[in-house]
C-alpha positions in Angstrom: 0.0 0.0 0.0 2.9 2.3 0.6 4.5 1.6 -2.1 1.6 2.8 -4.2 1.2 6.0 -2.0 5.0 6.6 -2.9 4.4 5.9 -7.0 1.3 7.9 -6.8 2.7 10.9 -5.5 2.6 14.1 -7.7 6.0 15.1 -9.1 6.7 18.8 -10.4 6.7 18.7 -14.0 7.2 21.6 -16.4 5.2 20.6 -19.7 6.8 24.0 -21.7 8.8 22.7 -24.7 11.1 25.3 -24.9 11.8 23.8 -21.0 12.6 20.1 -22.4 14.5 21.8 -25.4 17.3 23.3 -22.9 17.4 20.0 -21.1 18.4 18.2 -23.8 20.8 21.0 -25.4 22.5 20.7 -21.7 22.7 17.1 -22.0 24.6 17.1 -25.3 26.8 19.5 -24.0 27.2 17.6 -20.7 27.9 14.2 -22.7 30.0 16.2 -25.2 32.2 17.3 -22.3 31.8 14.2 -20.4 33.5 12.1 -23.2 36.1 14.7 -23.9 37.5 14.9 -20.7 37.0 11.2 -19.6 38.1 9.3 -22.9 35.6 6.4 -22.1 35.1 4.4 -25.5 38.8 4.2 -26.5 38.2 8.0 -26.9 42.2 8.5 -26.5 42.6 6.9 -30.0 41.1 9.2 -31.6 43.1 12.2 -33.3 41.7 15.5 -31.8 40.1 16.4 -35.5 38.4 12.9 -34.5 37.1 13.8 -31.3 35.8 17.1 -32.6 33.8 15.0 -35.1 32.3 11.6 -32.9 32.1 13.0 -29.7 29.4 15.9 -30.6 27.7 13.3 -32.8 27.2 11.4 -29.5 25.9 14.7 -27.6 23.6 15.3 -30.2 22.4 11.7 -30.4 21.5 12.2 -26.4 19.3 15.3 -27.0 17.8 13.3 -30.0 16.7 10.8 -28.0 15.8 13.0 -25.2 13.9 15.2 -27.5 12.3 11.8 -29.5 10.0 11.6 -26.1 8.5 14.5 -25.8 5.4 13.4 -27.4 5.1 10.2 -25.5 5.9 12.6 -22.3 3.3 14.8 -23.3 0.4 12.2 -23.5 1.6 10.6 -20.6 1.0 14.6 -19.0 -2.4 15.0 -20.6 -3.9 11.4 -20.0 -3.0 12.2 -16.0 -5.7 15.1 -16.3 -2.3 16.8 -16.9 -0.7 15.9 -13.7 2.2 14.6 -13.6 3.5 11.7 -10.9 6.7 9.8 -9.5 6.0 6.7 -11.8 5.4 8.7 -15.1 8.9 10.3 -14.5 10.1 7.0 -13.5 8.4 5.2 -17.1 9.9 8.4 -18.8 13.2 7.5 -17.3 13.0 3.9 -17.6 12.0 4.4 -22.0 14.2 7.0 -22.4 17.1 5.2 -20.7 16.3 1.8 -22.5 16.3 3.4 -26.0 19.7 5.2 -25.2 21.3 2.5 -24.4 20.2 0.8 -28.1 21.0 3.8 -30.2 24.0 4.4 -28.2 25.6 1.0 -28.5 24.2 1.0 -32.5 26.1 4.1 -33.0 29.2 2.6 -31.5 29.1 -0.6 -33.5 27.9 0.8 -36.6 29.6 4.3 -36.5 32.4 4.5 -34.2 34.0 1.2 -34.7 32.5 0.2 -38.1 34.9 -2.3 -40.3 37.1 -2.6 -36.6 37.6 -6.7 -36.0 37.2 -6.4 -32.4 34.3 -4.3 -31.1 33.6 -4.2 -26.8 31.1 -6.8 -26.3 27.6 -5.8 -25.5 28.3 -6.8 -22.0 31.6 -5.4 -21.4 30.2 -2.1 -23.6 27.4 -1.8 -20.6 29.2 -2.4 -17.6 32.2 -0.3 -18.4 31.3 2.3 -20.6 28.0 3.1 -21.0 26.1 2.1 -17.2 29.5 4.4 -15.6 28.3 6.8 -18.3 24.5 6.9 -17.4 25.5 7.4 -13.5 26.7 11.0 -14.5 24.7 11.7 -17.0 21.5 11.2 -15.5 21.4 12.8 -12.6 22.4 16.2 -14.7 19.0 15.3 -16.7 16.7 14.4 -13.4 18.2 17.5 -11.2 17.0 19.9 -14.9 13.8 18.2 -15.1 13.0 18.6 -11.4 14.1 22.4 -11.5 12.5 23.4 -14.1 9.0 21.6 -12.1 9.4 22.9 -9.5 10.1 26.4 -10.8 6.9 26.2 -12.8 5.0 25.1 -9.5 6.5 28.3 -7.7 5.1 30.8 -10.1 1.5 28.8 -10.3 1.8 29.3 -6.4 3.2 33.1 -6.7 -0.2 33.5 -8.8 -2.7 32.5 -6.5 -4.4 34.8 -4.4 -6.0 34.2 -1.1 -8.4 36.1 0.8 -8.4 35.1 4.9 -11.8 35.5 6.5 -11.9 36.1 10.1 -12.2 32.4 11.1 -10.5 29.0 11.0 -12.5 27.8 7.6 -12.9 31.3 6.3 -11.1 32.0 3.1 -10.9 32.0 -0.3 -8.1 30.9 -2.7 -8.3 31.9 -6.5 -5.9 31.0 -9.1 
């Protein structure tokens, strides 16, 4: 029972496009720099012209598929009565993540080390590379999504007005 309490609970949620669009332009720049600087992927082969040219192509594929659920996040928002709740953002999560980890490793195999005789293998490709990858790149996309929710819920609460009437039940509260 508490469990569903817990899953049931109403997250802040910011349904503005333009919101979701900087998310995911800060998550290609966060993977973009995350790659560069940590050289994950046998990054450190690469010639810096290389690294200039693969490493934005992964940013960009982040923010695609980021930006490829925005219409499944937006039905999700409107079937809720447009409420938004801690297991929507954790289905969100759980799709988006899923179909990451696909196009990720398809871009690797297919992209990256295309015509190489020796790719990772899909397990060692998950556990060391893209799983360490996921740990700091998704709390950067969680933290934006909650901010920008709970931003949203401020100003809703900054336009309400409420009128206190001289007793305990007596008031009035317009949005």
């Amino acid at each position: 029972m508490k469990k569903n309490f817990i899953l049931n609970t109403k997250y802040p949620f910011d349904p503005s496009l333009k919101h979701h669009i900087i998310i995911a332009l800060g998550l290609a720049l966060w993977i973009f720099i995350f790659l560069y600087f940590t050289e994950p992927l046998d990054v450190n082969e690469f010639r810096d012209i290389e690294k200039l040219i693969y490493l934005p192509l992964y940013g960009l594929l982040g923010a695609f598929c980021y930006v490829l659920f925005l219409p499944l996040q937006s039905y999700l928002f409107h079937k809720n009565d447009k409420n938004w709740f801690v297991k929507t953002e954790l289905l969100f999560f759980l799709i988006f993540t899923c179909v990451s980890i696909v196009v990720a490793r398809l871009f690797y195999l297919y992209v990256i080390v295309l015509g190489e005789p020796n790719p990772y293998t899909l397990w060692y490709h998950l556990k060391s590379v893209i799983f360490p990858a996921l740990l700091t790149i998704l709390p950067i996309v969680i933290f934006g999504r909650f901010a920008f929710g709970k931003y949203k819920n401020k100003k809703i609460d900054e336009q309400k007005i409420e009128i206190k009437g001289e007793g305990n039940y007596e008031g009035l509260r317009v949005l």
